[in-house]
N, C-alpha and C positions, 0 to 999 in steps of 0.2 A: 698603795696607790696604783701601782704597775698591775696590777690582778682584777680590782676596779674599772682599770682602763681596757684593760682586752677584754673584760666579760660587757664593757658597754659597747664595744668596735664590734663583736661578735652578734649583738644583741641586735645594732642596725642593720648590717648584714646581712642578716637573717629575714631583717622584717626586710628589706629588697627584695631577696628571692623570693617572697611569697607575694611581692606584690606584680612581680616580673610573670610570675606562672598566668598569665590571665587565659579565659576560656574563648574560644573562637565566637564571633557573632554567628546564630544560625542561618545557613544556606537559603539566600530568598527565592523565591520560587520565580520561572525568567516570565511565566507568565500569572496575571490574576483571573480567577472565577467568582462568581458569573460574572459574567461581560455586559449583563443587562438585568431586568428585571422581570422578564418574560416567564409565562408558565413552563417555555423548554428550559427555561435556565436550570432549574432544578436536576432535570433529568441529565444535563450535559456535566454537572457538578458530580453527580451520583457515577457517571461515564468514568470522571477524571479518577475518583477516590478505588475504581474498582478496580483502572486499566492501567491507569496511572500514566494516561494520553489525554492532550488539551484539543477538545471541540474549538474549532475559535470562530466565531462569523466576525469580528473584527480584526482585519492583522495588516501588515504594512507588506510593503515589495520583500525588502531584508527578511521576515518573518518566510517570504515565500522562497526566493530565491538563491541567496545564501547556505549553501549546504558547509557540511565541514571541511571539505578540502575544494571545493568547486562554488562558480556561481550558476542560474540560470539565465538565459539569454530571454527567456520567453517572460510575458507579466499575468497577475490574477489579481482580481478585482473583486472585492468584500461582497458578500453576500446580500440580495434586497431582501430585506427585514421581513418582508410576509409569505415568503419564500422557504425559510429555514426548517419551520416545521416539518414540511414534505419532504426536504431534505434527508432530515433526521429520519423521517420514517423510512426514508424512500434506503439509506445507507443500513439502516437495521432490518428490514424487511430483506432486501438482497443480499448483503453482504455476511452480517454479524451473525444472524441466525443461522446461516449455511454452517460455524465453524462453532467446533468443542471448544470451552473456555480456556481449556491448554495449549487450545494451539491460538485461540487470540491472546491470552496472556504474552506467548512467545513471539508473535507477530507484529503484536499492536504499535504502529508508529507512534514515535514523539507526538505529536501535534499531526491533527487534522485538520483542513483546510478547508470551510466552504463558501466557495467563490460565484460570482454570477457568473461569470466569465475567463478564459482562458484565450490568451492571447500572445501573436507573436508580427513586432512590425503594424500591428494593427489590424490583421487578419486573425478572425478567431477559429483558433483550434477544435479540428474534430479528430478524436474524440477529446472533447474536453477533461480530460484527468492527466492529473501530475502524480512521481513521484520520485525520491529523494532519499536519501538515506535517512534525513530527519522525517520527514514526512509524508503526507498520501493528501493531494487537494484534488476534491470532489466539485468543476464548474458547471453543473448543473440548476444551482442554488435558483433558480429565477423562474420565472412566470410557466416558460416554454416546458418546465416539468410537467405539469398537471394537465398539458395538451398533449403531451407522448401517449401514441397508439400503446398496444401491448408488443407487437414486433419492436417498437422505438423504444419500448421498455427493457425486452429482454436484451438487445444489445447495450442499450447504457448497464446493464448486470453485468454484462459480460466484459467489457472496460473495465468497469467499479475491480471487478474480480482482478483481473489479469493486471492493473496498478497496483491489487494492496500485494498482489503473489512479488509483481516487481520489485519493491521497497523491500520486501522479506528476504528476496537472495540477491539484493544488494548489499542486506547489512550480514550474509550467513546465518540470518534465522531458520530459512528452507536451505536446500539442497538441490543438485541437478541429479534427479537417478541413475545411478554410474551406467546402466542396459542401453540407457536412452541416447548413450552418445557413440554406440558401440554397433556398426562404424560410423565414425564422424562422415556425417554428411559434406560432399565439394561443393562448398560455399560459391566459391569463386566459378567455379562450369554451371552455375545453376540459372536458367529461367523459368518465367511463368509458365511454359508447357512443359517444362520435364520436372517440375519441382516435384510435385505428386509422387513420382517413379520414384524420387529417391526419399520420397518420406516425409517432404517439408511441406506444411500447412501456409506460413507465415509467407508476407508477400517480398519479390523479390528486392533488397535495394539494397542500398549501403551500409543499413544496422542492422543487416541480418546478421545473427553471431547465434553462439550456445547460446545464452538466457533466451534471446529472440524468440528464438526457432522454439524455445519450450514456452513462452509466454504465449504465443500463436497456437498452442495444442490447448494451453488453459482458457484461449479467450474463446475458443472452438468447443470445448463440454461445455464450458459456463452458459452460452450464449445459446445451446440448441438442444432439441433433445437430441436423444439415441435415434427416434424414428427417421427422426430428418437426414442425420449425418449418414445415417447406413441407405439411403432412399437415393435412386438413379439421380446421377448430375452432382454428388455433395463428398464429399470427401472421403468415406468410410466405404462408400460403395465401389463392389468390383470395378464399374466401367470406370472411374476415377482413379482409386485407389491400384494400378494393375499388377504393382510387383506385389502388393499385400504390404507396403514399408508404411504408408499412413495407419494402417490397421495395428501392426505389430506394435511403432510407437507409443500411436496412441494409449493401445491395452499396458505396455509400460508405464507409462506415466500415472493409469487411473489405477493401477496397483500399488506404487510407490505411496500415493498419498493418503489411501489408503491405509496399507498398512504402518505406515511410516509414523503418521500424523492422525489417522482415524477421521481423513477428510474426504467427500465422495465427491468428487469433480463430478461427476455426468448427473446427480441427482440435481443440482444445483441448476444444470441445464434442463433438466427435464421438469422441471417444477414450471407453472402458469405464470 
């Protein structure tokens, strides 16, 4: 009876641990596609499965503001619905096409954000784009798109660009080219008349810092051509440029990504 009893104490036992072992529910996903039933739905579905990044023209403040170790002060507001389309082209036409898929792979934020608006205190932001470690919000979404001249075109490229380069060496997906900081530019002695002499595009203020100072050389190809930037009065040129330190930089930085990345900054500017 004793040999009975521990082969049936042994037998419940048994059927414990295997009812104990259970398998994890799968991981839900924090957002759902498509958001709607619209002909971009599709394309924005096709976006998510390839990038493995959420289009969203629906999202809340939290979805905007909220990063992982920070909040924002500033708000963005859902995109108007007959708007999106243009959107979408307007972010693939400038942005996406300029970059090899390895390096959107390596780039692509979490979630994208397109918003009508971009706002802080109730004044809205120019340039309207965000970005965040988690994200890149595009507030252009609205009417005033499809009335931008082509000048008012190529500087919202030139934002579009120099936000998503932001988000990228925020989270360490780019790099700052080790030449580019060699020597560190005197933040602190610098104004809008000597900035030039010692190499700085970006304008003078409080957030000037590295990334700054390199996001102001990216919003500067993106946004213009070669002809312009080298043409009397523009940054590249002698009478501007006079120690030759914007010129030098520059040629650093459109090397680096280049080679680095296989991405050509000044083409991007130089395109209609």
């Amino acid at each position: 009876m004793r040999i009975y009893f521990l082969v049936a104490i042994l037998a419940i036992v048994t059927a414990c641990n295997k009812e104990a072992a259970l398998t994890p529910d799968p991981v839900q996903p924090m957002y759902t596609l498509p958001q709607g039933n619209h002909s971009y739905d599709d394309s924005i579905v096709a976006f998510h499965k390839k990038y493995d990044s959420y289009i969203l023209y629906k999202f809340t403040q939290y979805d905007y503001a909220y990063n992982y170790i920070d909040k924002r002060t500033d708000s963005a507001f859902v995109a108007d619905p007959t708007s999106i389309p243009l959107a979408l082209q307007f972010m693939k036409q400038h942005l996406f096409s300029f970059y090899p898929d390895a390096f959107l792979m390596k780039t692509m934020p979490f979630k994208i954000l397109l918003a009508s608006s971009i706002s802080r205190n109730g004044i809205p932001s120019v340039p309207a784009m965000a970005a965040s470690n988690s994200m890149l919000a595009f507030g252009y979404a609205n009417s005033t798109l499809a009335q931008k001249t082509p000048a008012q075109t190529k500087q919202l490229r030139a934002w579009l660009n120099r936000a998503y380069m932001e988000r990228a060496l925020r989270v360490g997906a780019i790099n700052i080219p080790p030449d580019f900081m060699v020597p560190i530019p005197g933040y602190k002695n610098l104004q809008e008349y000597n900035k030039y002499a010692a190499g700085v595009v970006e304008p003078i203020n409080e957030k000037l810092n590295v990334v700054t100072d390199l996001l102001g050389f990216i919003e500067l190809a993106t946004g213009h051509t070669y002809d312009e930037l080298t043409s009397p009065g523009h940054p590249l040129s002698p009478n501007v440029d006079v120690n030759g330190q914007v010129k030098r930089r520059y040629s650093i930085m459109i090397s680096y990504f280049q080679n680095m990345y296989g991405v050509d900054l000044q083409t991007i500017g130089n395109t209609p």
